[in-house]
N, C-alpha and C positions, 0 to 999 in steps of 0.2 A: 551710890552705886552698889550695885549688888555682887559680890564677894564666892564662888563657888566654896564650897564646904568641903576641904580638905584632911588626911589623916596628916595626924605630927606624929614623929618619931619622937616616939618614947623612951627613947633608950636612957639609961641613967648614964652617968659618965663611970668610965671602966671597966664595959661591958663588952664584950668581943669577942668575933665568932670563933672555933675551934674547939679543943676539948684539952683538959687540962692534965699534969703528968699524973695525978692519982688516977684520971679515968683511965689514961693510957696503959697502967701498969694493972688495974684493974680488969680489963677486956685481956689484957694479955695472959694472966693466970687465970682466966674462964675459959681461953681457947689451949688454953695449955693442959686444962684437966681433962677437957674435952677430945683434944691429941690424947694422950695417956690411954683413955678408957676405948677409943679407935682404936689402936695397937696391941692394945691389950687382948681387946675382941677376936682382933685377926691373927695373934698369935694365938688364940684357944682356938679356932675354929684351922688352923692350921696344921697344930697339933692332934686335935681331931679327926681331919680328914686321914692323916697319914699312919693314927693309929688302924682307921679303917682298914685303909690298905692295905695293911700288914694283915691283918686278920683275915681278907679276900685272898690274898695270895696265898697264904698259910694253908687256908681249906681247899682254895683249890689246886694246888698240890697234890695233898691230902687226898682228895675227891678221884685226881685222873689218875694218882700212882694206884693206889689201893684198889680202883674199879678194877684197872689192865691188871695187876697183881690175882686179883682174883675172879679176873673171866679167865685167866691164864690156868689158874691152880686148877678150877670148874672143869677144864678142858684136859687136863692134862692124864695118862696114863698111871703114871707114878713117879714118886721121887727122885733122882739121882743121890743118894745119901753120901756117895765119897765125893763128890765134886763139890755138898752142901755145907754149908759153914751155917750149924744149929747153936741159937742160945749163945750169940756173940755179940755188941754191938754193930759190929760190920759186917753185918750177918751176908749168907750167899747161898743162895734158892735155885738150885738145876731140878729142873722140868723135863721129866722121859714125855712126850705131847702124843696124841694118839695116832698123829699121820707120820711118824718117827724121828718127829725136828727135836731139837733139843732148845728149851729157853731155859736162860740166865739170867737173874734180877741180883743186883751186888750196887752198891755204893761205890763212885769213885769220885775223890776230894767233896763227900757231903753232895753229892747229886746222884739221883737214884737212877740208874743205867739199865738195857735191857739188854740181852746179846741173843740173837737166834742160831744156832748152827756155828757159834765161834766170832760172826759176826756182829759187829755192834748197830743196833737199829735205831738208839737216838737215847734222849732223854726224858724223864719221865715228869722228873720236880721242873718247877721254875728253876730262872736261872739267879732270880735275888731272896733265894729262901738257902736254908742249908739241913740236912739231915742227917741231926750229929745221933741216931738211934735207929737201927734198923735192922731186930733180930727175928729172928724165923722160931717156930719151934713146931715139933713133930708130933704129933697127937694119932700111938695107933693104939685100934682095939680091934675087936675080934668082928665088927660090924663094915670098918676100914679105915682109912686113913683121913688125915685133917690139920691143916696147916693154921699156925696162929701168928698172923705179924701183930709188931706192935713196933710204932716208929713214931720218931720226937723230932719234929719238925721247929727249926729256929728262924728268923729274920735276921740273916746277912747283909741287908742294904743299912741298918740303926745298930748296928753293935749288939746285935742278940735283946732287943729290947723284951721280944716275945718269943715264947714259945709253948706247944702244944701238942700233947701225946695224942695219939689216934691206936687202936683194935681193930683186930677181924680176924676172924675165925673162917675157912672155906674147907668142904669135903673134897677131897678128888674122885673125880664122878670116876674115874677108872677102879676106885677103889672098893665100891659097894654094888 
């Protein structure tokens, strides 16, 4: 009679299936280097991102105080010299303006403040930067007058991680 042709198992004796405690300890410190160099990753690109940020917020700060500071000075008639606080770190900038208003640029607790007529109109800086440097100084000559800030802008949200000085020089158009 005729017999179908079958596969036999081969198996040797003491063969069986699963995986044994070297591989298991094996795979485990391959996914373990693997975690590591993940974390690792995202803590640099973490700290990156947020070094950005500081840098964004720093200049633009920088950018809207200093613009307003100096369409302000552009505009204005002449100095108030006794109400100004020159060549001080907490420096204070009164503005005679040519329609008779009076503006005020002064620091109060490291945010740069603006006051029109005695009035306070807002803030200039961010509110997570700080402005530990913000002195005026008076440039006159026989041509006219010319204001020169120069302010040191810090990051209060990291414990002062960063910080970065900014210039500008503006004429007062009233003056020439």
């Amino acid at each position: 009679m005729y017999k179908p042709i079958t596969k036999k198992n081969n198996k040797k004796v003491g063969d069986k299936k699963g995986i044994s405690l070297i591989e298991t300890l094996i795979y485990m410190a391959i996914t373990t280097m693997v975690l590591i160099f993940v974390v690792n990753m995202m803590m640099f690109t973490s700290k990156t991102f947020n070094s950005f940020k500081i840098s964004r917020d720093i200049k633009n700060s920088a950018i809207i105080s200093m613009s307003r500071m100096t369409n302000e000075i552009a505009k204005a008639k002449s100095v108030d010299t006794t109400s100004s606080l020159f060549n001080n770190p907490n420096g204070k900038l009164s503005l005679n303006m040519t329609n008779g208003d009076k503006t005020t640029f002064f620091l109060d607790s490291g945010i740069l403040k603006i006051e029109r007529n005695g009035v306070i109109e807002g803030s200039l800086s961010l509110t997570d930067i700080f402005i530990s440097n913000l002195i005026f100084k008076m440039i006159t000559n026989q041509d006219g007058e010319a204001i020169k800030i120069e302010m040191n802008i810090k990051d209060k949200e990291n414990g002062f991680t960063k910080s970065e000085n900014f210039y500008m020089t503006t004429v007062l158009r009233g003056s020439y």
